[in-house]
C-alpha positions as CSV (number, residue, x, y, z in Angstrom):
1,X,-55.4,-14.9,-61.4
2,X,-58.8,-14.3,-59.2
3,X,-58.2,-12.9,-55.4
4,X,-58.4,-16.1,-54.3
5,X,-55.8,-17.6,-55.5
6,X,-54.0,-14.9,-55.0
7,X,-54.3,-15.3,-51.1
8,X,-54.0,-18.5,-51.2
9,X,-50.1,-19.1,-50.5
10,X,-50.6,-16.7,-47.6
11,X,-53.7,-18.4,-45.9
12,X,-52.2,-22.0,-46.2
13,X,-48.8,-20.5,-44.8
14,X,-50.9,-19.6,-41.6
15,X,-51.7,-23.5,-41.9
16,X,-48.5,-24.8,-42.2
17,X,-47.4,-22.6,-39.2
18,X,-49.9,-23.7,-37.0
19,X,-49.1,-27.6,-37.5
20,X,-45.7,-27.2,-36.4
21,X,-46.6,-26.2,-33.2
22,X,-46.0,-28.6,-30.7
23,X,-45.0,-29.0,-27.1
24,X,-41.6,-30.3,-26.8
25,X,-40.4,-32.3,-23.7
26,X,-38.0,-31.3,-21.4
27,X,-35.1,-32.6,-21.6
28,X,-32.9,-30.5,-19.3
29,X,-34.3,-31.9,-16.3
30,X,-32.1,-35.0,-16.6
31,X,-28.8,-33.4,-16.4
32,X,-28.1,-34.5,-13.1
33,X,-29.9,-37.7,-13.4
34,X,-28.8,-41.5,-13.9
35,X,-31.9,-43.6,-14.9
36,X,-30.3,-45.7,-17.3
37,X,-29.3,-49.5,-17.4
38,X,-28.0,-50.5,-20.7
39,X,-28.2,-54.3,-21.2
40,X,-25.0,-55.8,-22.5
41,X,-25.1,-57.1,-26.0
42,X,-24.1,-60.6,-27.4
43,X,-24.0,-62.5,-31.0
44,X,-27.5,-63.7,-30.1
45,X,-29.4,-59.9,-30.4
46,X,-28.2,-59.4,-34.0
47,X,-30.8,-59.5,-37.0
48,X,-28.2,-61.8,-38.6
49,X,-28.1,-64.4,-35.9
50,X,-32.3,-64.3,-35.3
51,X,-32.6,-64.5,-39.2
52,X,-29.6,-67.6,-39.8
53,X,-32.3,-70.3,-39.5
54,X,-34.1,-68.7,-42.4
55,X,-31.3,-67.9,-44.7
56,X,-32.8,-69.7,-47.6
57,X,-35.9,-68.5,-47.3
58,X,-34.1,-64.9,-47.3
59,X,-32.5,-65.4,-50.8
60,X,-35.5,-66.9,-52.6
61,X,-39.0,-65.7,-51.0
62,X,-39.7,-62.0,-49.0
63,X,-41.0,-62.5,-45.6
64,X,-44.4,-60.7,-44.9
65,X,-46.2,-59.5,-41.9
66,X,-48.5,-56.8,-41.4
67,X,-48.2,-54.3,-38.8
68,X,-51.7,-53.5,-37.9
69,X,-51.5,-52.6,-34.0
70,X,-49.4,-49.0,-33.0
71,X,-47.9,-50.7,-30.0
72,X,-46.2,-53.8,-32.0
73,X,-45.3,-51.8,-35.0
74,X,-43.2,-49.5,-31.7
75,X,-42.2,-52.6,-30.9
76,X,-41.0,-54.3,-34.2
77,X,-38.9,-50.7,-35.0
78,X,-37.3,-50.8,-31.5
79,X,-36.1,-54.5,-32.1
80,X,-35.1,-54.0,-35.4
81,X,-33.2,-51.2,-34.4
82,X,-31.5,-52.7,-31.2
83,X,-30.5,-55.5,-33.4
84,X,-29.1,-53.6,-36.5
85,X,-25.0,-54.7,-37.3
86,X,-24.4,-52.8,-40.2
87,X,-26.7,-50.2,-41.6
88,X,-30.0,-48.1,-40.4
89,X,-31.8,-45.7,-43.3
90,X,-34.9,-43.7,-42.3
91,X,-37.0,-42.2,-44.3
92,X,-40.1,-40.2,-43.0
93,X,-42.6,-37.3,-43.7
94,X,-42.9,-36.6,-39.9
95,X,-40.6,-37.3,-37.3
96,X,-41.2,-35.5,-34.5
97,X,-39.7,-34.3,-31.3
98,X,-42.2,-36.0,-29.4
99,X,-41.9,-38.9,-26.7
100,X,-42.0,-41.9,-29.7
101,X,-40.0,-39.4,-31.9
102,X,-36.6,-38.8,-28.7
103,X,-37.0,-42.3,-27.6
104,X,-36.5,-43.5,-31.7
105,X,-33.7,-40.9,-32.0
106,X,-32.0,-42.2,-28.8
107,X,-32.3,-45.9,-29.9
108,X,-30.5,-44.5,-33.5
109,X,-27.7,-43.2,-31.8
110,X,-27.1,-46.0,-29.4
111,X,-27.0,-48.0,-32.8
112,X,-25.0,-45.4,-34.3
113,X,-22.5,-45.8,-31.0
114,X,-22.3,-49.8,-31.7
115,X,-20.6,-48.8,-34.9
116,X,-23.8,-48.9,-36.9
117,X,-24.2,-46.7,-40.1
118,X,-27.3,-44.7,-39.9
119,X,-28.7,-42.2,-42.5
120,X,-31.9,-40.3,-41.4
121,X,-33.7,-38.4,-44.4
122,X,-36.9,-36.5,-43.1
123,X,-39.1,-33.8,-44.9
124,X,-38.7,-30.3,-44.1
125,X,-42.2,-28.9,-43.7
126,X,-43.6,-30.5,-40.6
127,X,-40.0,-30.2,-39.0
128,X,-39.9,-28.8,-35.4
129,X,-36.8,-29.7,-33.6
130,X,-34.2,-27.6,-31.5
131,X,-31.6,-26.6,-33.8
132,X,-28.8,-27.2,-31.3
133,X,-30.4,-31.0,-30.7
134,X,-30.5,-31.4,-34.7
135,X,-26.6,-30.6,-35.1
136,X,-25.6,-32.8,-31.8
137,X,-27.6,-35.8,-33.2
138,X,-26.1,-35.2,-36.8
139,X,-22.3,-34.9,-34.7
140,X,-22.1,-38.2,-34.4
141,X,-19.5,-39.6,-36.7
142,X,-21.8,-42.6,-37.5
143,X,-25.2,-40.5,-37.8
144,X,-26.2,-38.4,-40.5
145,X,-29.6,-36.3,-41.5
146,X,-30.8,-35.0,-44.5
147,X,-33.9,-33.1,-45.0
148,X,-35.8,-33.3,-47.9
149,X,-36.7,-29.7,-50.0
150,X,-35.9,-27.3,-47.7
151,X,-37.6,-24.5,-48.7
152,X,-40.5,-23.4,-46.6
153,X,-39.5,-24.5,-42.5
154,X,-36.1,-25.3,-41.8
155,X,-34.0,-22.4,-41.0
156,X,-36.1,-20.0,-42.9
157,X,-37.4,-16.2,-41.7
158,X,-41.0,-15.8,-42.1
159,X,-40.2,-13.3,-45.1
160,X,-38.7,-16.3,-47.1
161,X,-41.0,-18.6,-46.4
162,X,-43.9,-16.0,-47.9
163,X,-41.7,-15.4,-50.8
164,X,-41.4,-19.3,-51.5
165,X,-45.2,-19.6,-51.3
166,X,-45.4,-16.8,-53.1
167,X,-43.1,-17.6,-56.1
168,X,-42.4,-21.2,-56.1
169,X,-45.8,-22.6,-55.1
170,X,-45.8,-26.1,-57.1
171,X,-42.0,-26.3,-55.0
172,X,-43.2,-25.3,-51.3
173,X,-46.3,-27.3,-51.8
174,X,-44.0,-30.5,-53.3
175,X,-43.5,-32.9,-50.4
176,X,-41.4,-36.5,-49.6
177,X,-44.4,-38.2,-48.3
178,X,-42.5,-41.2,-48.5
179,X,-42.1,-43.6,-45.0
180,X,-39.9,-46.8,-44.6
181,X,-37.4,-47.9,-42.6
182,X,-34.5,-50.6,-44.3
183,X,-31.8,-52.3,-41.0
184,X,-29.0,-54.4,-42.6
185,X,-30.1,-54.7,-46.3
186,X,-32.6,-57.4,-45.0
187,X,-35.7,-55.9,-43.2
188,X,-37.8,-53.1,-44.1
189,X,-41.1,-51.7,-42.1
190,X,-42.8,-49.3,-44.4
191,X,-46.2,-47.8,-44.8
192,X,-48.6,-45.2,-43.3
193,X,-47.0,-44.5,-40.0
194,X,-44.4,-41.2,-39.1
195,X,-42.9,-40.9,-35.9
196,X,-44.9,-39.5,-33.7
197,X,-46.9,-40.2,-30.4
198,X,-50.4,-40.4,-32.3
199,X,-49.1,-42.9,-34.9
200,X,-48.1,-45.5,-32.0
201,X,-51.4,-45.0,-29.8
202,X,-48.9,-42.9,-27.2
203,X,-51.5,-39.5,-27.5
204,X,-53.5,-39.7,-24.3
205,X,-56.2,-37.6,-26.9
206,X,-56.1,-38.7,-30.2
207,X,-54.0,-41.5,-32.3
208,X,-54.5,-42.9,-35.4
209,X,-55.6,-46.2,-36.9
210,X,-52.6,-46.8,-38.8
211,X,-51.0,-50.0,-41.1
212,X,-47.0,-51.1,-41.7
213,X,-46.0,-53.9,-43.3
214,X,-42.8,-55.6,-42.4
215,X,-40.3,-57.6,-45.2
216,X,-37.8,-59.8,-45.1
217,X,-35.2,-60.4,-47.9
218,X,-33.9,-58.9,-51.7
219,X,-37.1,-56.8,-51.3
220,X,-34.7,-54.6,-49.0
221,X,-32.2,-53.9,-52.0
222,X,-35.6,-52.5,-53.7
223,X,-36.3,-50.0,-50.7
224,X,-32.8,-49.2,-50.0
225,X,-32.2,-48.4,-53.8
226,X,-35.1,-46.1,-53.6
227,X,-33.4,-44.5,-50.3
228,X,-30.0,-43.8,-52.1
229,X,-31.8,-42.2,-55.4
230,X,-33.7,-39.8,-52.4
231,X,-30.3,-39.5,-49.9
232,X,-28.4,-38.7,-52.6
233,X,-30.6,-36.2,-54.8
234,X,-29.9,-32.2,-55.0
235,X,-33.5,-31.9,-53.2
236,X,-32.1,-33.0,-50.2
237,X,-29.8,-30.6,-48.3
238,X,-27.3,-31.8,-44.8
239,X,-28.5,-30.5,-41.7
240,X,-25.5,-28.6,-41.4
241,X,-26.4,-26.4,-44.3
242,X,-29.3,-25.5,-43.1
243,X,-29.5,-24.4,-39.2
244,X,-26.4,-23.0,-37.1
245,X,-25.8,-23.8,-33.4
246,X,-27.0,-21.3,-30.6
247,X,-23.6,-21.6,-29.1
248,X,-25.4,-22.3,-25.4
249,X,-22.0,-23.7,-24.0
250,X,-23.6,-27.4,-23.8
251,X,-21.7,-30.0,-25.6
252,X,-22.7,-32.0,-27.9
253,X,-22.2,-35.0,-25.8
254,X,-24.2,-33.9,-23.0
255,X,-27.2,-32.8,-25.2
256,X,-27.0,-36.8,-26.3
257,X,-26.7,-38.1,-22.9
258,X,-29.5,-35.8,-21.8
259,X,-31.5,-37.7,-24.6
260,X,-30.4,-41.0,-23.2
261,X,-31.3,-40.3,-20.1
262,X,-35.0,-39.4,-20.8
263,X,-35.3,-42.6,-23.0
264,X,-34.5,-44.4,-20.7
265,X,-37.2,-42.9,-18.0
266,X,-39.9,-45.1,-17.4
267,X,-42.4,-43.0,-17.4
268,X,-41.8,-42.0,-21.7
269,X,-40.8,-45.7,-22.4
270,X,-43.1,-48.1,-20.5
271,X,-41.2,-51.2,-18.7
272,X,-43.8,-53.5,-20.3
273,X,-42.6,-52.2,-23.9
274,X,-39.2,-53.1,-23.0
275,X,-39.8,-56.3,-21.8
276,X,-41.8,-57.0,-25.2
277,X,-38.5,-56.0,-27.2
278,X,-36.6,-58.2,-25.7
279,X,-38.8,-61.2,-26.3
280,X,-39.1,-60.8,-29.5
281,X,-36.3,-63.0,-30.4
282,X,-37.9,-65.9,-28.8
283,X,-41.2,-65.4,-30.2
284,X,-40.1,-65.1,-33.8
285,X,-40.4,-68.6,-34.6
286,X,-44.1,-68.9,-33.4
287,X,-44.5,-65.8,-35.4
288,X,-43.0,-67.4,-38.6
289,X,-45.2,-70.1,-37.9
290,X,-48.4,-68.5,-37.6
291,X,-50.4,-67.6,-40.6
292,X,-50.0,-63.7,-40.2
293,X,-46.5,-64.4,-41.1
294,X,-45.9,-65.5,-44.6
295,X,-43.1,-66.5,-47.0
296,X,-44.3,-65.0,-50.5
297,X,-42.4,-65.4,-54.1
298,X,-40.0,-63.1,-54.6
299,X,-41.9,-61.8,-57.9
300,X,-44.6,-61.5,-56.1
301,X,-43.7,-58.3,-54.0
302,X,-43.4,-55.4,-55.6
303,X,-42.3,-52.0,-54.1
304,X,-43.1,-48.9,-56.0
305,X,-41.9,-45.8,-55.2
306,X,-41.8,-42.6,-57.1
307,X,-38.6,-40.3,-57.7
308,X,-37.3,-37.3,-55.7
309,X,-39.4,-34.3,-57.4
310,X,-42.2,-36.6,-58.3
311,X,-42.5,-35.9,-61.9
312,X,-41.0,-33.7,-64.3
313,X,-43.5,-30.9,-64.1
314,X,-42.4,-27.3,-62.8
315,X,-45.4,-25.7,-62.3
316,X,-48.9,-26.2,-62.2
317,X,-50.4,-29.0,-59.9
318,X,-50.3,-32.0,-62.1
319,X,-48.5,-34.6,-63.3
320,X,-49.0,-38.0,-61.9
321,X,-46.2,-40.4,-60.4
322,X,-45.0,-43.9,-60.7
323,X,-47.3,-44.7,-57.6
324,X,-50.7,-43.0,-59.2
325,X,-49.8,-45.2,-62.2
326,X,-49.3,-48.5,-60.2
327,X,-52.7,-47.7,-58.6
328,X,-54.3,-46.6,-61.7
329,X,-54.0,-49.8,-63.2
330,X,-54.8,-51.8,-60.3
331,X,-58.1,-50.5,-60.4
332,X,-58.7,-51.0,-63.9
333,X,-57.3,-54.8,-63.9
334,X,-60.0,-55.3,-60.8
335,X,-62.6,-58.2,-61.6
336,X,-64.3,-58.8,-58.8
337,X,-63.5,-56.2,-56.1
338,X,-61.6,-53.3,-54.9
339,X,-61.8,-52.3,-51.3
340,X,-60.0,-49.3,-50.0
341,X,-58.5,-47.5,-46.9
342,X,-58.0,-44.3,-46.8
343,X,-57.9,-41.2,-44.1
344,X,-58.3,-38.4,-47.0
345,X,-60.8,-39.3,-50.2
346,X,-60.9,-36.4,-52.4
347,X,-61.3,-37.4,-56.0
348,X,-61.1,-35.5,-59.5
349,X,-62.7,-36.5,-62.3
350,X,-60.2,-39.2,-63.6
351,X,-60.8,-40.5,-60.0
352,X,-64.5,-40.4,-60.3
353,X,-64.2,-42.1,-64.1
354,X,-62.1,-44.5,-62.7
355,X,-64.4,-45.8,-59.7
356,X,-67.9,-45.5,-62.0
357,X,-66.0,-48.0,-64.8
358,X,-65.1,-50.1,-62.5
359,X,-68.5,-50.7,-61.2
360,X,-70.3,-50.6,-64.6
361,X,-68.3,-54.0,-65.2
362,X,-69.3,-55.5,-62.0
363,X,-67.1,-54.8,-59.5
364,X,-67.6,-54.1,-56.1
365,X,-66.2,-50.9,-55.3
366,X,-66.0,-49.9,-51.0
367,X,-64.5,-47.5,-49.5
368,X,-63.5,-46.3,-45.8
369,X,-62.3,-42.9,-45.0
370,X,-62.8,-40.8,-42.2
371,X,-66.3,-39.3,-41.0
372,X,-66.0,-35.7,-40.1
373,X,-66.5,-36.4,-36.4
374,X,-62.6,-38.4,-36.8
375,X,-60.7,-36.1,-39.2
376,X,-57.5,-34.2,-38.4
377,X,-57.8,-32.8,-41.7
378,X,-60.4,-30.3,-42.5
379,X,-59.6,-28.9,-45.8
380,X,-59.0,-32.5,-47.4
381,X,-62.9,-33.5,-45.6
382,X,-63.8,-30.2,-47.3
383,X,-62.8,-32.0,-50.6
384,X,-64.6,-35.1,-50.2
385,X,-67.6,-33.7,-49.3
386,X,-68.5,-31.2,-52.1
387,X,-67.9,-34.5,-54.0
388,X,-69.4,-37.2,-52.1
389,X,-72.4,-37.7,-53.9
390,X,-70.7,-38.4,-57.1
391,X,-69.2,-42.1,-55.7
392,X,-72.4,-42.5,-54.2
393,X,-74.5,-42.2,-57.7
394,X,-72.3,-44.0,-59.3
395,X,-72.4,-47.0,-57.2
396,X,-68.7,-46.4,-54.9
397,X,-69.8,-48.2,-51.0
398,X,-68.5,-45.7,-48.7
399,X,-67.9,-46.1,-45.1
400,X,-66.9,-43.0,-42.5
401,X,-64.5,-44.0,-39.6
402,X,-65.9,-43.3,-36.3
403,X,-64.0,-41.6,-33.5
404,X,-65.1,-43.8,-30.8
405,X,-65.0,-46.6,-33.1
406,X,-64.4,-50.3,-31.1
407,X,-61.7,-51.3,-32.7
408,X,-59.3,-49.0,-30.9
409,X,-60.2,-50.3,-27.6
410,X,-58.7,-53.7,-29.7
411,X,-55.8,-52.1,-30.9
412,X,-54.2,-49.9,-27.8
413,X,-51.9,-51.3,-26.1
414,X,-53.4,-52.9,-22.6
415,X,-50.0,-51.1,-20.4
416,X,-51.1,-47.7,-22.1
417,X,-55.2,-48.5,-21.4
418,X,-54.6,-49.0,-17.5
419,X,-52.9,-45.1,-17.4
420,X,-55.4,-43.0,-19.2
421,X,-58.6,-42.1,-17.4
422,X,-60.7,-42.9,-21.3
423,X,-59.6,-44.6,-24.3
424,X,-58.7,-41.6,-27.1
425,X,-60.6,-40.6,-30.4
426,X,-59.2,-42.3,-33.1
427,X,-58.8,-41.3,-37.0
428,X,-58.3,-43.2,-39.5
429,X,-54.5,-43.0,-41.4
430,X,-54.2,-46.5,-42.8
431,X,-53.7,-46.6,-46.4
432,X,-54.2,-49.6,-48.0
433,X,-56.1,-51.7,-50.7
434,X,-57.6,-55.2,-51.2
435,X,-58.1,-56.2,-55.2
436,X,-60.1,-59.1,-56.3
437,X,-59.1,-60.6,-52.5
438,X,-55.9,-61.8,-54.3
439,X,-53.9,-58.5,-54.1
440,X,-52.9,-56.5,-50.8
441,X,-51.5,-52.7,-51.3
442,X,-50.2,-50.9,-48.0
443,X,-48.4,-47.5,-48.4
444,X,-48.1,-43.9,-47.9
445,X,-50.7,-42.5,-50.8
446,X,-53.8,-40.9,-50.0
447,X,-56.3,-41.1,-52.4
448,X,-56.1,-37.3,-53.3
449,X,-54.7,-35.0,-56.1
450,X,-51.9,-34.0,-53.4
451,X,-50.5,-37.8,-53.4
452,X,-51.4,-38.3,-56.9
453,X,-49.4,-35.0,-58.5
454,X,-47.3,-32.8,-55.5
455,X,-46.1,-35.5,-52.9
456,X,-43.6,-38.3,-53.5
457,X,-45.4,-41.8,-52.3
458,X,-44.1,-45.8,-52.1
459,X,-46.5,-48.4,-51.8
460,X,-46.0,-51.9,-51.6
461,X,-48.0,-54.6,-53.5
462,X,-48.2,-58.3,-52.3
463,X,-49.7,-60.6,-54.9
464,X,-51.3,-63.6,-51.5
465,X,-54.5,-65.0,-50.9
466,X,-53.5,-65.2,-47.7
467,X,-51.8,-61.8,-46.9
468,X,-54.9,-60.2,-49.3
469,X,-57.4,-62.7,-47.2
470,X,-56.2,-61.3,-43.5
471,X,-55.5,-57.7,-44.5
472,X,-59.9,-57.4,-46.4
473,X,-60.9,-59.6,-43.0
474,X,-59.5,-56.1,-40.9
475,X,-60.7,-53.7,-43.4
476,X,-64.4,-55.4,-43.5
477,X,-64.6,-55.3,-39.6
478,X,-63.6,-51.7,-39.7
479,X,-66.9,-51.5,-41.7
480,X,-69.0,-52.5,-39.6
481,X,-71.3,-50.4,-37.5
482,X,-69.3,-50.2,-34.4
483,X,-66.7,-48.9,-36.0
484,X,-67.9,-46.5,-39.2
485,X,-71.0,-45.2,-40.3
486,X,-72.3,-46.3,-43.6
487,X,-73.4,-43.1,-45.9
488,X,-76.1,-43.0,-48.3
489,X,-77.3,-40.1,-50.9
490,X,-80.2,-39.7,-48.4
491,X,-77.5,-39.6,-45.0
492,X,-74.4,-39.3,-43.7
493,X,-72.7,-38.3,-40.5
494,X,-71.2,-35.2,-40.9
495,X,-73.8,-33.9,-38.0
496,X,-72.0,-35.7,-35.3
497,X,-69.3,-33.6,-35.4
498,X,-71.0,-30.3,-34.2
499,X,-71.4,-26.9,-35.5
500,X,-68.2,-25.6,-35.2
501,X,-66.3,-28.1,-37.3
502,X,-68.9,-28.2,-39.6
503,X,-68.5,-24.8,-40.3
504,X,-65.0,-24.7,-40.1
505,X,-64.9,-27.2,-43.3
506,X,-67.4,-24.7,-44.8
507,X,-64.9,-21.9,-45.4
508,X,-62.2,-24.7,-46.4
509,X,-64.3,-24.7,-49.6
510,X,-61.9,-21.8,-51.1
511,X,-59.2,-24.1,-51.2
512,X,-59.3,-26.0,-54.8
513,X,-58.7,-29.9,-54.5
514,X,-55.9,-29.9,-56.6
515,X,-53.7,-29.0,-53.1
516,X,-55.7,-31.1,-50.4
């Protein structure tokens, strides 16, 4: 083993440590505060009720729309939420203790409080949450969370967390990557979103350009079946196992109504958000009639998701998934065309192969990821770019996101645009793929060895001309020159981001791609 791998746990430890940070709201300020004014419920806000004029269509077809905009996919989660009877699971890579991230935990528990059963299952790396908040929230005799490998964040000193790099490095580095949301055993909202402000264009600085899709019908067995093998696994530890209260004298109850109370503040949930949850009721029949919303073949959605622990390797960095075979093939089935999405490209040379074969027999490969100028991720740029030139030779189209790229000022939400003095930079974290325009893929895999060997990852593949039609319309627009950069062997765009980053993905070159 060479000194630099050696160092390596150590110097992505200081990584790991420095993405956790985060500035938490206050939530103590509301203690003697009442801003709260709960609407009284009726039959007519359950999913059952807004779903009975489609209950055929529910046993027979799955109900797709794509979730392109961060403001409606808020808004479809809220409603879905707000109108759950029976059952919530979440499932999520980030959820954090944000403003989208309390006002989605206070909207669980008042679902939790209507008698609802919900199950949150969250990864432990990225967690930053107040212990004492945690255990309150997970009180609840209705409420329950999970977290997912709990071996490097959670409740560990900084001398464990170094020994788990250190010793277990294929474990630490072994994430749930996985994202979906499943209310009543009949809707599902999954793909490249977490819960956090950037994900729903609430950052004031930067947000991402993100994709969902939401289902309707068995398809939510599929997804919930996938939750239970993931709930239910020895990788996933109770909360209670794993941090202890402070004993601060607050109860439990207060900590929640404290919660509730900042929810409910105006200035974290925007009126004009409200008022959109409560009309979507009404507008779900225009929506079922439009085209964006379509009724597809039951055997013509598939949701693939890979097992808790990924694979069966203990070590080493390899080993594929269910998901990197799903994808594999699709690629290799392509006839005409194969356009791709996604915020992280770092390829190896089954990647490469895999790309140069498929254009050799005449397909038409393109692909958008982010330019440097857009990235939140420096290592995994540092991947793609020692790289780059090899998709290019061998014929790959690649187009780098732009941070001031047009299509954001399409995308934010016009209540959000009239508080912010600009619009924000955007990055690109849509993950999603477009084969022979007949097949639509939106999920949670990057196209990197860290989603195809370490982290668990769902997709979800839609066999419509239409759905396929509308989703390669988006991508193609995202292409154009308002909105990425087009690189060539002879350019690219990597100067627009300055010095500084430049060089900062420079020394990221001691990092192999395997973990990117």
């Amino acid at each position: 083993m060479n000194r630099v791998t050696k160092q390596l746990p150590y110097f992505l430890l200081a990584i790991i440590l420095s993405a956790c940070s985060s500035n938490k709201p206050n939530l103590s300020q509301y203690r003697d505060m009442d801003v709260c004014a709960d609407t009284p419920r009726d039959s007519t806000m359950t999913l059952s009720y807004q779903l009975s004029d489609f209950s055929e269509q529910l046993l027979q077809k799955t109900g797709v729309y794509l979730l392109d905009d961060g403001i409606v996919s808020l808004v479809a989660r809220a409603w879905a939420t707000e109108s759950a009877e029976k059952s919530i699971d979440v499932q999520y890579f980030i959820f954090s203790a944000d403003n989208v991230g309390l006002i989605a935990v206070d909207h669980l528990l008042r679902a939790a409080q209507r008698g609802v059963k919900v199950r949150i299952l969250v990864d432990d790396i990225t967690l930053k949450a107040d212990a004492d908040y945690l255990l309150a929230v997970d009180s609840h005799p209705n409420l329950s969370i999970k977290i997912y490998n709990p071996n490097i964040n959670l409740g560990k000193t900084l001398p464990k967390k170094l020994s788990t790099l250190a010793t277990d490095f294929r474990g630490a580095n072994q994430r749930m990557h996985n994202k979906s949301v499943v209310v009543d055993g009949l809707l599902v909202i999954t793909g490249g979103r977490n819960i956090a402000d950037e994900y729903f264009d609430y950052n004031h600085k930067y947000n991402f350009r993100d994709r969902d899709v939401l289902l309707l019908g068995s398809i939510a067995g599929t997804v919930q079946s996938s939750f239970n093998k993931f709930w239910n696994d020895p990788l996933s530890k109770t909360v209670t196992r794993l941090v202890k209260s402070t004993k601060s004298g607050i109860k439990d109850s207060v900590r929640i109504e404290l919660l509730h109370q900042y929810a409910c503040d105006p200035k974290h949930f925007l009126p004009e958000l409200r008022k959109r949850i409560k009309r979507v009721p009404n507008k779900f029949e225009s929506i079922h009639a439009s085209d964006d919303f379509q009724w597809v073949d039951s055997d013509s959605v598939s949701y693939i998701s890979d097992v808790p622990g990924k694979s069966e390797r203990t070590s080493g960095l390899l080993g594929g998934g269910i998901s990197t075979d799903a994808l594999i093939n699709l690629v290799r089935k392509a006839k005409t065309s194969v356009t791709i999405q996604t915020p992280y490209l770092v390829t190896t040379e089954l990647g490469q192969n895999l790309f140069r074969d498929a254009v050799n027999r005449g397909v038409e490969v393109k692909i958008i990821t982010n330019s440097l100028a857009a990235t939140d991720n420096l290592g995994a740029f540092s991947g793609y770019q020692r790289d780059r030139h090899i998709l290019l030779e061998a014929g790959v189209k690649i187009f780098e996101f732009r941070p001031d790229a047009a299509v954001r000022l399409k995308k934010m939400s016009k209540a959000m645009d009239t508080r912010l003095h600009r619009a924000p930079v955007f990055g690109l974290h849509a993950k999603s793929m477009v084969v022979d325009g007949e097949i639509a893929i939106i999920g949670t895999f990057n196209l990197d060895p860290r989603s195809a060997n370490l982290n668990t990852e769902c997709i979800t593949v839609i066999h419509s001309d239409i759905i396929a039609s509308r989703l390669q319309k988006v991508m193609d627009e995202e292409c154009e020159p308002e909105n990425a950069w087009a690189v060539t062997l002879e350019s690219h765009a990597d100067a627009k981001a300055g010095f500084i980053k430049r060089f900062r993905v420079w020394i990221r070159r001691i990092i192999p791609k395997e973990i990117l």
